[in-house]
C-alpha positions as CSV (number, residue, x, y, z in Angstrom):
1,X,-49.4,34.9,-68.7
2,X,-50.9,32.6,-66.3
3,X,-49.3,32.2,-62.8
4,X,-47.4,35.7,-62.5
5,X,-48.1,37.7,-59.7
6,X,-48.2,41.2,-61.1
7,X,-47.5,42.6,-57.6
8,X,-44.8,40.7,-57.2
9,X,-43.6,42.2,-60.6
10,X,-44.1,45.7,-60.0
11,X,-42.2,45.5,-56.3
12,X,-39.6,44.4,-58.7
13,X,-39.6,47.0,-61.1
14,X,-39.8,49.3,-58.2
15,X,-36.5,47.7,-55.9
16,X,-34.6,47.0,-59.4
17,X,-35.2,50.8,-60.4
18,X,-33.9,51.8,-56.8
19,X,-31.0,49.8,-56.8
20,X,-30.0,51.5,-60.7
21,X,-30.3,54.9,-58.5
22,X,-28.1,53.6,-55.8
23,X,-25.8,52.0,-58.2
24,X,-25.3,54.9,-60.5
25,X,-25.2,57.6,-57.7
26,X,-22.2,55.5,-55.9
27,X,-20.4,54.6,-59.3
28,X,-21.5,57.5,-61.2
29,X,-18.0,59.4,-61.8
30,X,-16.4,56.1,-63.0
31,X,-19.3,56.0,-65.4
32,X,-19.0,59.1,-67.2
33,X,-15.3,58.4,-66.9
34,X,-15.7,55.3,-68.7
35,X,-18.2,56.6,-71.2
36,X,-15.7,59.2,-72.0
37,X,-18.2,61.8,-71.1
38,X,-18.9,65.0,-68.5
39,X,-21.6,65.8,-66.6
40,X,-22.6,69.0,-68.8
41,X,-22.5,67.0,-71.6
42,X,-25.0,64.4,-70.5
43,X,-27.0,67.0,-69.0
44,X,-26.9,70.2,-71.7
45,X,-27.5,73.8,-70.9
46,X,-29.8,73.1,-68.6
47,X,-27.8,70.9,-66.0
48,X,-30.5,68.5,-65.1
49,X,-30.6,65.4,-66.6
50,X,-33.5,64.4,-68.8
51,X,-36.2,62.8,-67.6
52,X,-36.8,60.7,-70.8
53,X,-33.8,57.9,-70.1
54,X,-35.1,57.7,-66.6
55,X,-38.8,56.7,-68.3
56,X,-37.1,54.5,-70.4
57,X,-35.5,52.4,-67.4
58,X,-38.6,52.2,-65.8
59,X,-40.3,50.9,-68.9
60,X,-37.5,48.6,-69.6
61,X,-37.7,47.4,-66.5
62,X,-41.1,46.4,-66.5
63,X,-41.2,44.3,-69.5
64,X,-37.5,42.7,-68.0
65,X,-39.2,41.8,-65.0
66,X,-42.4,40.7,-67.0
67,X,-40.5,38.2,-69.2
68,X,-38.5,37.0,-65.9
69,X,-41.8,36.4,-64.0
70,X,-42.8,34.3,-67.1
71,X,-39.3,32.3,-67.4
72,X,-39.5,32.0,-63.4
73,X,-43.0,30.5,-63.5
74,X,-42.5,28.3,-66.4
75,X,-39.3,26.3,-65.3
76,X,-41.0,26.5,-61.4
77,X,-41.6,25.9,-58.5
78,X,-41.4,29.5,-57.9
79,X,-38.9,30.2,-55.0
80,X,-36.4,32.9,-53.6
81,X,-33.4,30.5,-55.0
82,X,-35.4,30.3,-58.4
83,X,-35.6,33.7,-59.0
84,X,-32.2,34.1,-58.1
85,X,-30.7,31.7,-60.4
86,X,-32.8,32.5,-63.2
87,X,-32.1,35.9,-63.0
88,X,-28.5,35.2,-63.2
89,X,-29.0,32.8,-66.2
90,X,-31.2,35.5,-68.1
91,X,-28.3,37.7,-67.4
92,X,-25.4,36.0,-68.2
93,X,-27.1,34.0,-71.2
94,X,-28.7,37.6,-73.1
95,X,-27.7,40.7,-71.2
96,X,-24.1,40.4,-70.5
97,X,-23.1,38.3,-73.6
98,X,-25.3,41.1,-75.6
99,X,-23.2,44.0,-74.0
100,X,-19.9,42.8,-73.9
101,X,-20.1,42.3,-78.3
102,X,-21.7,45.5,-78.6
103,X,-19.2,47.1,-76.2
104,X,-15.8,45.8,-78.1
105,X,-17.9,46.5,-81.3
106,X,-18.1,50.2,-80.2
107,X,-14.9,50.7,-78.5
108,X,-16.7,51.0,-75.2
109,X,-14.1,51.1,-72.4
110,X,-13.8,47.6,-70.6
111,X,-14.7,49.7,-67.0
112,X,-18.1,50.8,-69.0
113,X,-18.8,47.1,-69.5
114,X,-18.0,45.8,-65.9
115,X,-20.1,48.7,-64.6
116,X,-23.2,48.3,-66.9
117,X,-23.1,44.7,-67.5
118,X,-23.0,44.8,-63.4
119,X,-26.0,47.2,-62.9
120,X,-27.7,44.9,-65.1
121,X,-26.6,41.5,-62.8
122,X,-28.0,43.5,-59.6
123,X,-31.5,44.2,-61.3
124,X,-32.1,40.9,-62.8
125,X,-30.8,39.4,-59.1
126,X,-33.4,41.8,-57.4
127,X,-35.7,41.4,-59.3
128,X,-36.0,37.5,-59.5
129,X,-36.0,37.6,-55.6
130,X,-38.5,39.6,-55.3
131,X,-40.6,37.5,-58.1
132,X,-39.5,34.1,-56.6
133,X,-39.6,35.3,-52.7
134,X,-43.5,36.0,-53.7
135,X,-44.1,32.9,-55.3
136,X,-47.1,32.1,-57.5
């Protein structure tokens, strides 16, 4: 993948990752609210969450911000306002589309959707401004 700046990626995973903590902390009671869920149950008898999910984002996250970079550098130049946009197109053209039919499908809660799908819009905007404020 010629043209990526893997730096540029991983300070994206990093800031994306950060701003799922911050999201989650600050909207975290609506979420269990909306996944129809408590604490204890998300957590079990040992009242700390798993550390496997929080893998999981990370990993995620990597290859999301991979692919980005790649998407980024191909339709180019590489800038801030690129990295923006084509965030926002990756997310409204896969992620959200993606989670709003597998959401009705499920009988997720509509607040579960705007709070996901959300999450989702503020790590694909991070991290295409990081990519695209680093340039090639």
């Amino acid at each position: 993948m010629s043209g990526i700046n893997y730096l540029a990626v991983f300070l994206a995973v990093i800031a994306a990752w950060l701003v799922g903590a911050v999201w989650y902390m600050a909207l975290g009671k609506s979420w269990m609210t909306a996944l129809g869920k408590t604490r204890e149950e998300l957590t079990g008898s040992s009242g700390k969450p798993s550390v496997a999910p929080f893998i999981t984002s990370f990993v995620a996250e990597l290859v999301m911000a991979s692919v980005l970079a790649f998407f980024i550098v191909q339709l180019g130049p590489v800038t801030l306002a690129s990295g923006i946009a084509t965030g926002f197109l990756a997310w409204l053209g896969f992620v959200a589309t993606s989670m709003v039919v597998n959401h009705r499908f499920s009988g997720a809660r509509p607040l579960l959707t705007l709070i996901d799908s959300g999450h989702w819009l503020a790590v694909l905007f991070v991290e295409g401004a990081v990519i695209g404020a680093f340039g090639m």
